[in-house]
ZAKEVO-356647 format. One record per residue (C-alpha): x, y, z. Coordinates in nm, 3 decimals. Example, Ala and Ser with C-alpha at 12.3 -4.5 7.8 and 13.67 -1.06 7.14 Angstrom:
# residues 2
<px=1.230; py=-0.450; pz=0.780>
<px=1.367; py=-0.106; pz=0.714>
//
This chain:
# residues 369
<px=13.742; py=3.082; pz=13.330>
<px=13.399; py=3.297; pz=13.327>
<px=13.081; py=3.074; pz=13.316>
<px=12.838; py=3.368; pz=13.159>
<px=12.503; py=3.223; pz=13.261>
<px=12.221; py=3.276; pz=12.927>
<px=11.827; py=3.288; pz=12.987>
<px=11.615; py=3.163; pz=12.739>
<px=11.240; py=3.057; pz=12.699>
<px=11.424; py=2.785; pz=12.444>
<px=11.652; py=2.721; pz=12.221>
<px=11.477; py=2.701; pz=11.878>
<px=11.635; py=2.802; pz=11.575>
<px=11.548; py=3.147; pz=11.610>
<px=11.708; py=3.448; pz=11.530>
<px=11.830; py=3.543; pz=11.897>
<px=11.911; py=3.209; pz=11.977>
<px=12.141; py=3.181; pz=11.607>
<px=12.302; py=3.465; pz=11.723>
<px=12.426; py=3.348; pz=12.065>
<px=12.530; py=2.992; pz=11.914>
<px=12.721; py=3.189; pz=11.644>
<px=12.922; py=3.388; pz=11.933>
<px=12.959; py=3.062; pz=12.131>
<px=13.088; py=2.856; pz=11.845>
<px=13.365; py=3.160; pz=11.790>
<px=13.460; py=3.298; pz=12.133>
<px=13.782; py=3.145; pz=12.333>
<px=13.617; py=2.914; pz=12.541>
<px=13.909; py=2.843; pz=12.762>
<px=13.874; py=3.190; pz=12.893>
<px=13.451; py=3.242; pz=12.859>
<px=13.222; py=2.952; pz=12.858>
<px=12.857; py=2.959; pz=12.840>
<px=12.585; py=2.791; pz=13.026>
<px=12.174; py=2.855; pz=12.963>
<px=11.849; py=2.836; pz=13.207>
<px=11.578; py=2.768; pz=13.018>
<px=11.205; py=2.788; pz=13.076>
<px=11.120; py=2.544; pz=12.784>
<px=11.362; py=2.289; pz=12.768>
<px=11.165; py=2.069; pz=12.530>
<px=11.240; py=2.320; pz=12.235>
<px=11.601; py=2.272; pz=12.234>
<px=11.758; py=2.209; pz=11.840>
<px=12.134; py=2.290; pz=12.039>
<px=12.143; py=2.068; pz=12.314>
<px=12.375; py=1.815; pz=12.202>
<px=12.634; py=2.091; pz=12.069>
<px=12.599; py=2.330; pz=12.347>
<px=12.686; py=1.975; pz=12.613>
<px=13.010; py=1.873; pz=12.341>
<px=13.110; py=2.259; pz=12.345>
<px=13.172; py=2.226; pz=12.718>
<px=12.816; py=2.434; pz=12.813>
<px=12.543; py=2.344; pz=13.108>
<px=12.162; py=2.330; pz=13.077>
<px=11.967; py=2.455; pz=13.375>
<px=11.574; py=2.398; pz=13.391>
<px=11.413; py=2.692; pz=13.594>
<px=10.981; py=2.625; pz=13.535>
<px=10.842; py=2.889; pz=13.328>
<px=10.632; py=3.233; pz=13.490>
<px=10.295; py=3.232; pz=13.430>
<px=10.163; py=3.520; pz=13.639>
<px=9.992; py=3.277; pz=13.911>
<px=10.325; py=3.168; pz=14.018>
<px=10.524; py=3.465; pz=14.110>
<px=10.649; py=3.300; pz=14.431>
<px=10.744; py=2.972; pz=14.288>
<px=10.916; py=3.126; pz=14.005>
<px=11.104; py=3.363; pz=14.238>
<px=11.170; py=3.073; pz=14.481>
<px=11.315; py=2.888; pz=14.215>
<px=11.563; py=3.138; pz=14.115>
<px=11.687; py=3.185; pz=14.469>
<px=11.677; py=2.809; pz=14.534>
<px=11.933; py=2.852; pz=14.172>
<px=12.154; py=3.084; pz=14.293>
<px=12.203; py=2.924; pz=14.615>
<px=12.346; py=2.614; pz=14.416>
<px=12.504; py=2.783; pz=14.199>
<px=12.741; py=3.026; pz=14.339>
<px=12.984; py=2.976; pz=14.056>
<px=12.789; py=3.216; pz=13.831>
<px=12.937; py=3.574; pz=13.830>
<px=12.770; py=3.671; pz=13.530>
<px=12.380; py=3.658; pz=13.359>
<px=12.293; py=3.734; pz=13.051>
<px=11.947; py=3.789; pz=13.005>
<px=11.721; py=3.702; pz=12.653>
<px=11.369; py=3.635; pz=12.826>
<px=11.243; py=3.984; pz=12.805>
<px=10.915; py=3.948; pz=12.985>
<px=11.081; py=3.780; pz=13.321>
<px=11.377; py=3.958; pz=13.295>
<px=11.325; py=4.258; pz=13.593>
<px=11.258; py=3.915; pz=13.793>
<px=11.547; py=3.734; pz=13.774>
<px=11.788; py=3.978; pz=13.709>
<px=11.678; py=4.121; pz=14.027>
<px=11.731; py=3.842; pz=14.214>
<px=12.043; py=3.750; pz=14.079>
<px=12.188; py=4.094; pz=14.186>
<px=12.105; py=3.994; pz=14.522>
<px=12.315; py=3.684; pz=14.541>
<px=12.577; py=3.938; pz=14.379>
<px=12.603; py=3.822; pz=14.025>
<px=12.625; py=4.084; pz=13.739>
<px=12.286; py=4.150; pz=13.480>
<px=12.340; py=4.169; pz=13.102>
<px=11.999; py=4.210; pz=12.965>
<px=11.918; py=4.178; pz=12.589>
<px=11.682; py=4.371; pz=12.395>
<px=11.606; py=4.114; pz=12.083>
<px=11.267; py=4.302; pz=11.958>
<px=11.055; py=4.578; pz=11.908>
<px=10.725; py=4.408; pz=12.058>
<px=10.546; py=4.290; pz=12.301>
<px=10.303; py=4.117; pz=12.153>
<px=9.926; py=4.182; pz=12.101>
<px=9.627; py=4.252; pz=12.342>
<px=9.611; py=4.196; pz=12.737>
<px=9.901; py=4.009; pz=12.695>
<px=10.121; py=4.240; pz=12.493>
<px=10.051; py=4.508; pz=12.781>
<px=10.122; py=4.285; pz=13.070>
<px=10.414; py=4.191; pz=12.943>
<px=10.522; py=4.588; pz=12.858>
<px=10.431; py=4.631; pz=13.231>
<px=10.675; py=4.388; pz=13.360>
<px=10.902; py=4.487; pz=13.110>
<px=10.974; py=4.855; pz=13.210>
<px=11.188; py=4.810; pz=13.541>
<px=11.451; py=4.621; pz=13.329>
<px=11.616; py=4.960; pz=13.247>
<px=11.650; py=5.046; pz=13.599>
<px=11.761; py=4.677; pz=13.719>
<px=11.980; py=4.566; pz=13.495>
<px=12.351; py=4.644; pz=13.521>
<px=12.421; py=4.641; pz=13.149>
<px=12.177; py=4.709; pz=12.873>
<px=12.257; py=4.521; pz=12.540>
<px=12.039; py=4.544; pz=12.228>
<px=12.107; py=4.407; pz=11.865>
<px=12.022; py=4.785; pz=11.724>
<px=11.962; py=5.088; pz=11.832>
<px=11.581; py=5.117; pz=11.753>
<px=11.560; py=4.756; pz=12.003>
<px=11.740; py=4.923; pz=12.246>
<px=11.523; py=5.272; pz=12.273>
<px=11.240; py=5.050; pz=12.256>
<px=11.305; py=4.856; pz=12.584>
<px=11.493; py=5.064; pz=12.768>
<px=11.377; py=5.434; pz=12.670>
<px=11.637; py=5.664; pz=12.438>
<px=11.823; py=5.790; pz=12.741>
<px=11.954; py=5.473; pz=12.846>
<px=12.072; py=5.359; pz=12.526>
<px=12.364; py=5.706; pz=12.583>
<px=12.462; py=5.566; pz=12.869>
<px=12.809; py=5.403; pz=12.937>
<px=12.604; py=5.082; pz=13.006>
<px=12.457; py=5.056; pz=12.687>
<px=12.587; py=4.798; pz=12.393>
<px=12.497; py=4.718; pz=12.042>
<px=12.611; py=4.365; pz=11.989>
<px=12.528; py=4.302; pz=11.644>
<px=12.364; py=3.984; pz=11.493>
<px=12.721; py=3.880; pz=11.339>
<px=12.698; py=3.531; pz=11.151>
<px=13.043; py=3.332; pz=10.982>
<px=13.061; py=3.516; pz=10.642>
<px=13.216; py=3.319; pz=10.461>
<px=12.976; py=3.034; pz=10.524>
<px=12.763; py=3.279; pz=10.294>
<px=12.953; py=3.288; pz=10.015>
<px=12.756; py=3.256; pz=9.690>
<px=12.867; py=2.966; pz=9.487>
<px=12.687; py=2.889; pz=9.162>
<px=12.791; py=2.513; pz=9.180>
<px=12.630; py=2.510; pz=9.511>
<px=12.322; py=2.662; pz=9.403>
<px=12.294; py=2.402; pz=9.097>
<px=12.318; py=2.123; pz=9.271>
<px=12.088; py=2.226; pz=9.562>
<px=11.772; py=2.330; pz=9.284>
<px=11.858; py=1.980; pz=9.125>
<px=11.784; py=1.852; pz=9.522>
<px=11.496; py=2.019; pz=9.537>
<px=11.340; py=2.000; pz=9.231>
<px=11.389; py=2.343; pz=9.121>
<px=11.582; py=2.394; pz=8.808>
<px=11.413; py=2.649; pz=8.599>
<px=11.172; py=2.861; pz=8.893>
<px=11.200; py=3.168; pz=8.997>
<px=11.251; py=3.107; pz=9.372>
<px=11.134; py=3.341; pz=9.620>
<px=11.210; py=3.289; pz=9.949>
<px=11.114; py=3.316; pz=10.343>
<px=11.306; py=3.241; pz=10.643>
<px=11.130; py=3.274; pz=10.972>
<px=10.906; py=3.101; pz=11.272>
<px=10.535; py=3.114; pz=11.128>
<px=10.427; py=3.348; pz=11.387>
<px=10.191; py=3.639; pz=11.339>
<px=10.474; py=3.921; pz=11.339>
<px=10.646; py=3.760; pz=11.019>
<px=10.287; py=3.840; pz=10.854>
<px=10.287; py=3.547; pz=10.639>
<px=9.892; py=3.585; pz=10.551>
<px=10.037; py=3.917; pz=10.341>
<px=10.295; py=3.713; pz=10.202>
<px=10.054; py=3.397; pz=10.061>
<px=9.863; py=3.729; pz=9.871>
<px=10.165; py=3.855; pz=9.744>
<px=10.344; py=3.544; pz=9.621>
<px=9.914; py=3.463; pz=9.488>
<px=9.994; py=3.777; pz=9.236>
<px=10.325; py=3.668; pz=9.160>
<px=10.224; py=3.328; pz=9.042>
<px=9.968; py=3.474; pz=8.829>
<px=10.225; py=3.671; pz=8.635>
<px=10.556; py=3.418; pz=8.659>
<px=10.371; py=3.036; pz=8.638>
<px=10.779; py=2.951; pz=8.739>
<px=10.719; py=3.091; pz=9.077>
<px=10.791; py=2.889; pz=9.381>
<px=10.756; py=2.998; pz=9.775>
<px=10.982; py=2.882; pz=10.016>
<px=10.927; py=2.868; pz=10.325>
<px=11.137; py=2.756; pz=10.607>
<px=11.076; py=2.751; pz=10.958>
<px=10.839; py=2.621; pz=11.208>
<px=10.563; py=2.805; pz=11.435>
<px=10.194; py=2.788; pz=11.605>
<px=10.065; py=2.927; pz=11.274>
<px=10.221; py=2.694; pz=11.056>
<px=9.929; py=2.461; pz=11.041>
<px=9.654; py=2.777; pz=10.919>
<px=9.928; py=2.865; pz=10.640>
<px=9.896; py=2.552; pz=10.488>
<px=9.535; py=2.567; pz=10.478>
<px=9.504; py=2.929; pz=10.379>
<px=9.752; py=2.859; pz=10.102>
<px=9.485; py=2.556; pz=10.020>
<px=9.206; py=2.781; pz=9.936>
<px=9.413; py=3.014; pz=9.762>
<px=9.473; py=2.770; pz=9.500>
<px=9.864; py=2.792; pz=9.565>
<px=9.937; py=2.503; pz=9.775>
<px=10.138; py=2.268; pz=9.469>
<px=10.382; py=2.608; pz=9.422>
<px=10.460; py=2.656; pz=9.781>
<px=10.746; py=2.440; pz=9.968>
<px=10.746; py=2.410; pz=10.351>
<px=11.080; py=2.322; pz=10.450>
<px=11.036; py=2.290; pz=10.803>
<px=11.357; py=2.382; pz=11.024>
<px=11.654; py=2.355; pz=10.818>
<px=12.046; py=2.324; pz=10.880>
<px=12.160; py=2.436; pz=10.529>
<px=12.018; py=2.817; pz=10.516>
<px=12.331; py=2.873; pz=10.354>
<px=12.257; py=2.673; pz=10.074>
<px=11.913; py=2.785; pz=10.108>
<px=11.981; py=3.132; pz=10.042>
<px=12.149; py=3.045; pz=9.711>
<px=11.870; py=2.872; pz=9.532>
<px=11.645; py=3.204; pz=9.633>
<px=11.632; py=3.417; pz=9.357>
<px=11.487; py=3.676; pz=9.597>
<px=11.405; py=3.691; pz=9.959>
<px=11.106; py=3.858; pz=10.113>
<px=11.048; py=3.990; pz=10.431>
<px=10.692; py=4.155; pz=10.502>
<px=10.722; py=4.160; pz=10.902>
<px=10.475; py=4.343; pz=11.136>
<px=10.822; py=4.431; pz=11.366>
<px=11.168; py=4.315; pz=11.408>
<px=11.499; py=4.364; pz=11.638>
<px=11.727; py=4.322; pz=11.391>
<px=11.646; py=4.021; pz=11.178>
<px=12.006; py=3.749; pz=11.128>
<px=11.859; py=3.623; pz=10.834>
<px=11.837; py=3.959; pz=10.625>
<px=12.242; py=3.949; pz=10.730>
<px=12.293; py=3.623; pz=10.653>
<px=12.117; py=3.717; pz=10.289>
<px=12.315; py=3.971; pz=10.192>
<px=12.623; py=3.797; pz=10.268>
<px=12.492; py=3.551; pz=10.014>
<px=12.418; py=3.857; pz=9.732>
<px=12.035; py=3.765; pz=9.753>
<px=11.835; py=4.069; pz=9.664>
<px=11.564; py=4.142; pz=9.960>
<px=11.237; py=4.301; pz=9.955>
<px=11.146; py=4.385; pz=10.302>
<px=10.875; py=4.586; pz=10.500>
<px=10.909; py=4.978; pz=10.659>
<px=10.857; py=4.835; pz=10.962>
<px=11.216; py=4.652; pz=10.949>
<px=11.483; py=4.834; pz=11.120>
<px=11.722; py=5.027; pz=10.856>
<px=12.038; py=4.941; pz=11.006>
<px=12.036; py=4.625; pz=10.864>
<px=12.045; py=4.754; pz=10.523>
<px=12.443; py=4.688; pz=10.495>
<px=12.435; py=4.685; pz=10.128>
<px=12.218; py=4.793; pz=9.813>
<px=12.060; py=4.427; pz=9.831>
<px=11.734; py=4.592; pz=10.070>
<px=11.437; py=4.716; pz=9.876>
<px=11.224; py=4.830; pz=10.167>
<px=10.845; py=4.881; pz=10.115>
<px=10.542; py=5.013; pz=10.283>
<px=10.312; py=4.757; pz=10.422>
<px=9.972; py=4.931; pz=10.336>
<px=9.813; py=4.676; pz=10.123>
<px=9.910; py=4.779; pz=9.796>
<px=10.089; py=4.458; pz=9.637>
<px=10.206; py=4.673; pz=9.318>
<px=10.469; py=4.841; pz=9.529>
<px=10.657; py=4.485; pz=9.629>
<px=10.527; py=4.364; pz=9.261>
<px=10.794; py=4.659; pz=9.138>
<px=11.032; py=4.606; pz=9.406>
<px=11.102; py=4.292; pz=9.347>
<px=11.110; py=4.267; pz=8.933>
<px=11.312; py=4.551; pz=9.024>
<px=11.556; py=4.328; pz=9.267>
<px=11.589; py=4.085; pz=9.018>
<px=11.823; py=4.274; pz=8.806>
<px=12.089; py=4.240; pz=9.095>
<px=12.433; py=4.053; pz=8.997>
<px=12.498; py=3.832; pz=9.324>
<px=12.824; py=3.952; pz=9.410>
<px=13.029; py=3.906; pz=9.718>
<px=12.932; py=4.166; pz=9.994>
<px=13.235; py=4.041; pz=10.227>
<px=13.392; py=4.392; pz=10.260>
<px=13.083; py=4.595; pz=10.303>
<px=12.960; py=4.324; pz=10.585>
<px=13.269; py=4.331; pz=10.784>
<px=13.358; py=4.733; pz=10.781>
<px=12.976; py=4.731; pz=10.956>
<px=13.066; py=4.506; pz=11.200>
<px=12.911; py=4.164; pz=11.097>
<px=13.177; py=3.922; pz=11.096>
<px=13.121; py=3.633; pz=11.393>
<px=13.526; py=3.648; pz=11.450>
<px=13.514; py=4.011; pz=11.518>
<px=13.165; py=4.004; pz=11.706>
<px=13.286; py=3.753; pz=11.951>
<px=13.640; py=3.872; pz=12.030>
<px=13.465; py=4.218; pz=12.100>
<px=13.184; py=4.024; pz=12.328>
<px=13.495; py=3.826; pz=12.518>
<px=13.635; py=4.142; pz=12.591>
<px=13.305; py=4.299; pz=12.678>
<px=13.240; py=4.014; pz=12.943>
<px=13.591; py=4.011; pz=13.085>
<px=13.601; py=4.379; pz=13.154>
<px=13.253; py=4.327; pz=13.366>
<px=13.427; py=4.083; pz=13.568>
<px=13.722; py=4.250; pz=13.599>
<px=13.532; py=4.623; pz=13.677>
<px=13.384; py=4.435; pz=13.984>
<px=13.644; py=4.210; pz=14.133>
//
């Protein structure tokens, strides 16, 4: 068996972190098995499955600039210990020419995974491009969940190389499949037989530019008094949405979900998702959406390989809300249809995704022996 060792700040419901649990879940785990280090293990919604699925949780303490030796130490301290590891898989971007580096030297192989298309803002955003940079040259394999994630991390030469990999955010299809007896009884749950449900699905961070989206969903009330926001998820910024959506005047037509285990069923009652990011990798949710035949209204600055099907409506983020005003009246007019067919041809299925990964790993292994 191949222990594949994962690095992650923590394993929130995120959309990198979906993705990995959706491959784990599928792939043969009496031939791969997967174990994580995290830096945060507090924020940990799999820790229970990933322990009954057979998996390990390591606790390395996170970088924070001052503590390059201890961090480095405790790596090598790791690796000492753990000399069954062949194999790391890298998702902490910022670290990653760190550990990956050090893990070469006690002879393991380096995956690392390009999940974004930012660094973040300011001082910090450019520190963390700086330590970013060497991961091209460190890192035996370079994966990325598109292609525009992968030329932004590792530069467009790399991502012709033989090293390079698109492992696409593949979910369990037919977990999606729209069902209007599902989607009944969920708006009788919630309260929400007769609205016009627009939906969100994302961490309440400043990159999923929910300030834009309160104004635009402010507009739509004013000309559909059906209209109801949803908004699932859980961030920092959380807290100032509330309050913003307070002195808008909107607060009784907005629903905070918090984290949820039944997107599926959450994607059903939507009527129409929207999607209004500052950047993305290549978001699991708008996949997950159009496997449900939800109509989505998202921004330019969204990646267009994840426009699988006709269901995208994409729209320039300039401050004009009459352009996503028309694109989504516009979306409305969608039958919700099964996309199945059009999802797997690209790729998406999880059965597919994580046979291919399996095969991916093994052939490391095997390359090196």
């Amino acid at each position: 068996m191949i222990r594949v060792l994962h690095v992650f700040g923590g394993l929130n419901k995120g959309g990198a972190e979906t993705m990995i649990m959706n491959l784990y879940r599928q792939i043969d785990r009496s031939k791969i098995q997967f174990d994580f280090v995290l830096h945060h293990p507090e924020k940990n919604d799999y820790a229970n499955e990933i322990l009954s699925l057979g998996g390990k949780i390591h606790v390395i303490p996170k970088f924070r600039g001052t503590n390059y030796i201890e961090y480095i130490n405790s790596w090598r301290n790791f690796f000492k210990t753990h000399s069954e590891y062949k194999l790391i898989h890298g998702h902490v971007r910022s670290t990653a020419a760190l550990y990956l580096l050090v893990a070469r030297k006690y002879g393991l192989k380096t995956i690392a995974h390009s999940h974004s298309t930012f660094s973040g803002f300011g001082l910090a955003g450019i520190y963390k491009k700086i330590l970013q940079f060497p991961i091209r040259f460190i890192a035996d394999y370079l994966f990325s969940c598109s292609n525009v994630a992968g030329e932004w991390l590792y530069g467009k030469k790399h991502t012709f190389k033989k090293n390079y990999y698109v492992q696409k955010n593949a979910i369990d299809i037919n977990k999606y499949t729209f069902s209007e007896q599902i989607r009944n009884k969920k708006k009788r749950e919630l309260n929400l037989e007769g609205k016009f449900v627009i939906g969100h699905i994302g961490r309440f961070t400043k990159a999923k530019n929910h300030k834009f989206l309160l104004k635009l969903f402010k507009e739509i009330y004013f000309r559909n008094l059906d209209s109801v926001l949803l908004l699932v998820g859980e961030g920092e910024l959380k807290e100032s949405i509330i309050k913003s959506s307070k002195q808008m005047g909107i607060s009784d037509r907005i629903i905070f979900t918090g984290v949820r285990n039944d997107i599926p069923d959450l994607l059903q009652v939507m009527d129409m998702l929207l999607f209004p990011s500052l950047y993305e990798g290549l978001p699991v949710t708008l996949i997950e959406a159009q496997a449900s035949g939800l109509p989505c209204v998202v921004s330019d600055n969204v990646t267009k390989e994840v426009e699988i099907t006709d269901l995208l409506t994409y729209v320039c983020l300039d401050g004009k809300l009459e352009s996503w005003i028309k694109a989504i009246n516009t979306g409305t007019n969608h039958n919700r249809r099964q996309r199945h067919l059009e999802l797997e041809k690209a790729g998406y299925d999880i059965k597919s995704s994580s046979t291919t990964l399996q095969n991916i790993y093994t052939g490391i292994i095997i390359e090196h022996e």
